[in-house]
N, C-alpha and C positions, 0 to 999 in steps of 0.2 A: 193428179194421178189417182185411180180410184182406189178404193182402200182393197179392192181383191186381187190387185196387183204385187208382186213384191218388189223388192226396191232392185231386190235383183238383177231380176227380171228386166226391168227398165233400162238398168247399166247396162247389162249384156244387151239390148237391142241397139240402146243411144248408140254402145263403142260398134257395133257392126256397122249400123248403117251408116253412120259419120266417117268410118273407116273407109268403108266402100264409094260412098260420097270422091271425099279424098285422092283417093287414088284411081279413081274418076274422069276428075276434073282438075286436081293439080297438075301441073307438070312439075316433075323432078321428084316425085314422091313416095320413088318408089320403096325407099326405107321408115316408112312412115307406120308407127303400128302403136296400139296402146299398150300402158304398162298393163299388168295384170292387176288385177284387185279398183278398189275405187273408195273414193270416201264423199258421205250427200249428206248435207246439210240442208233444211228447209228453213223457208223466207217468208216471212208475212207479208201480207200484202203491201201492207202500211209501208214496208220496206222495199217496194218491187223499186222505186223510181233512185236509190242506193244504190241498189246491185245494176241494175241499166247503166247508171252513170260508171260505177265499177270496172264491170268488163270495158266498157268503150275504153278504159283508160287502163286497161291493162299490160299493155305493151309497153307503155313510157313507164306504168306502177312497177313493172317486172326488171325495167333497168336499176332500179333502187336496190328492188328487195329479193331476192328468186322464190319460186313457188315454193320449196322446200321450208326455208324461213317463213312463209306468210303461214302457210298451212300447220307447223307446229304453234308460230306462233295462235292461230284461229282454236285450235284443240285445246292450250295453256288457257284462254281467254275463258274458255267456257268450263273448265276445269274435265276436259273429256280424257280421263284414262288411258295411256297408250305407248306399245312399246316399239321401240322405235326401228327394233329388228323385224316388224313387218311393216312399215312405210314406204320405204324405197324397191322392196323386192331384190 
């Protein structure tokens, strides 16, 4: 992402285009929209072949754990500040 970008910027595109994607080329999708707001985290390289493995297995990770749990727990891990009346919207 080039640094004269904002991160903003990026979300708001990603959820359009992925949105429009979606409702696209799913069938059945037509209740299908993003929450509002968003949280990014950056990856080091070192780390790219992690997060690959990660998502591929997020589905089977997700019957364990649900997003909401993983993602406090990810904010606790790195001590990131945050309240929890604006997480879920």
């Amino acid at each position: 992402m080039p640094a004269t970008v904002s991160l903003s910027a990026v979300a708001n595109t990603l959820k359009a285009n992925s949105s429009r994607w979606v409702h696209e080329h799913i069938n059945d999708a037509d209740d299908f929209s993003w929450q509002e707001g968003y949280g990014a985290f950056s990856v080091s390289k070192s780390a790219e072949a992690r997060v690959v493995e990660y998502i591929r297995g997020q589905k089977e990770h997700h019957r364990k754990r649900d997003f909401k749990e993983e993602f406090v727990a990810l904010l606790k891990k790195h001590k990131i500040d945050y309240d929890e009346k604006y997480l879920w919207g």
